[in-house]
C-alpha positions in Angstrom: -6.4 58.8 -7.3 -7.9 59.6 -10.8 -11.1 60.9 -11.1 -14.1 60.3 -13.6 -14.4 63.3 -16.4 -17.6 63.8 -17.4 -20.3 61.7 -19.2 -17.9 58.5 -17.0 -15.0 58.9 -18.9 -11.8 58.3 -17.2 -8.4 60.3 -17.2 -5.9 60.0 -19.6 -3.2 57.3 -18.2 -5.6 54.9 -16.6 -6.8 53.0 -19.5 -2.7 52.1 -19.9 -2.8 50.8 -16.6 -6.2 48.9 -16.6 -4.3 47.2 -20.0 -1.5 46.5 -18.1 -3.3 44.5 -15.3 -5.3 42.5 -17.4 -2.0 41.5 -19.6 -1.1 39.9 -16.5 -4.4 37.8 -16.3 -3.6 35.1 -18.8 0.0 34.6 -16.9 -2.1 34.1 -13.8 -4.5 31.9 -15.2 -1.8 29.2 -16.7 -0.4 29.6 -13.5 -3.0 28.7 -11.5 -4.2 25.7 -13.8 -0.6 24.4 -13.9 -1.0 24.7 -9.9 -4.5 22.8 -10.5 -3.3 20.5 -12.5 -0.5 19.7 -10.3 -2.2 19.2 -7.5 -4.3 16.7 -9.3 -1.6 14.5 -11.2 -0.5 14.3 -7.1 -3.6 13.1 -6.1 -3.6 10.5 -8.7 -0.2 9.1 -8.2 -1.4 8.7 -4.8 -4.7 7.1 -5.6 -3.3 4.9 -8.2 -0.3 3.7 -5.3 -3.1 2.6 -3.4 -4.7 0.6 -6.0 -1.6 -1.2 -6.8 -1.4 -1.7 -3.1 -4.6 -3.3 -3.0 -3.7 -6.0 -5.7 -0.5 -6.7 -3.8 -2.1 -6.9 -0.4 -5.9 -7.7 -0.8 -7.4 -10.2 -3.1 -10.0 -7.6 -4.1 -9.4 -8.1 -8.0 -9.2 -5.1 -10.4 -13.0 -4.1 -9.8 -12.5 -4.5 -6.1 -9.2 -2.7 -6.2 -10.4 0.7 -8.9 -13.6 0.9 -6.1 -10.5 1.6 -3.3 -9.1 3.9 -5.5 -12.2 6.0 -6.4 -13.4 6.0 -2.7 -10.2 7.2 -1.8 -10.0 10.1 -4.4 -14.3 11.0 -4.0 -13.5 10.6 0.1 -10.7 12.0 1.5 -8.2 14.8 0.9 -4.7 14.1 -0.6 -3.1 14.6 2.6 -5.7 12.0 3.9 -4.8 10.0 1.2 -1.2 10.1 1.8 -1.8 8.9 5.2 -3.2 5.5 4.8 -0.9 4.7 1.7 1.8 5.4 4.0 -0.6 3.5 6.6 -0.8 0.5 4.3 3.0 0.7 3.2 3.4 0.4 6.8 5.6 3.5 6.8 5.1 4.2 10.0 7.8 7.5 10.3 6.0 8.9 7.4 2.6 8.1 8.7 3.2 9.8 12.3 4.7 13.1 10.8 1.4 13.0 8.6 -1.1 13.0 11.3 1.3 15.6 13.6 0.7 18.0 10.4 -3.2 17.2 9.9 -6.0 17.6 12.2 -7.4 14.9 14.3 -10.6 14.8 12.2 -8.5 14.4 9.3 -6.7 10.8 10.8 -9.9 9.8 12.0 -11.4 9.9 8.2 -8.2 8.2 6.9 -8.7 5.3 9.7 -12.4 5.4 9.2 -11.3 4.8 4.9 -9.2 2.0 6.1 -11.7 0.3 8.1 -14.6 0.6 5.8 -13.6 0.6 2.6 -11.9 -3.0 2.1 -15.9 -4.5 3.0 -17.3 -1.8 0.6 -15.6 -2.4 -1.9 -15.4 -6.2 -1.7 -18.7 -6.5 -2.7 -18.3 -5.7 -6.6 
């Protein structure tokens, strides 16, 4: 452990190490926007399945059908939202090892999505 000289100046060799961590901080940053925006080119795939799914299965049109998606993505999570498209694909394998992995809270707002959301958004 180094300790403080006086007048708060530090011992030779730490300022070479405090450089040293914070030339890792950029790294970290692009690594953790690339996980960001990762995670959010997911989501969209998956919001932008269920909107072509809505024009094949619902007679919604496109204002009907872009409402499904934004609820979906302003509503739920992505593994919520993976669970009805899979839902609506009729996937049914995929569907039940969703809901083993998620909380029952978690199915019950994907159901709850599915329920509502058609009559929401039919509306516009």
């Amino acid at each position: 452990m180094t300790k403080p000289l006086q007048h708060g100046l530090l011992q030779r060799g730490q300022g070479s190490r405090r450089k040293h961590r914070l030339g890792s901080l950029p790294a970290l940053c692009a690594a953790l926007a690339g996980l960001s925006f990762a995670a959010t080119a997911g989501a969209n795939e998956v919001t932008d399945a269920l909107v072509a799914e809505c024009h094949a299965q619902l007679q919604l049109g496109d204002s009907g059908c872009n409402c499904i998606g934004e609820t979906a993505a302003q509503d739920l999570n992505e593994a919520q939202q993976e669970l009805v498209l899979a839902m609506v694909r009729q996937e049914d394998a995929r569907a039940a090892e969703l809901r083993q992995q998620m909380p029952v809270e978690d199915t019950l707002a994907a159901a709850q999505f599915m329920a509502s959301a058609p009559a929401a958004c039919a509306n516009l």
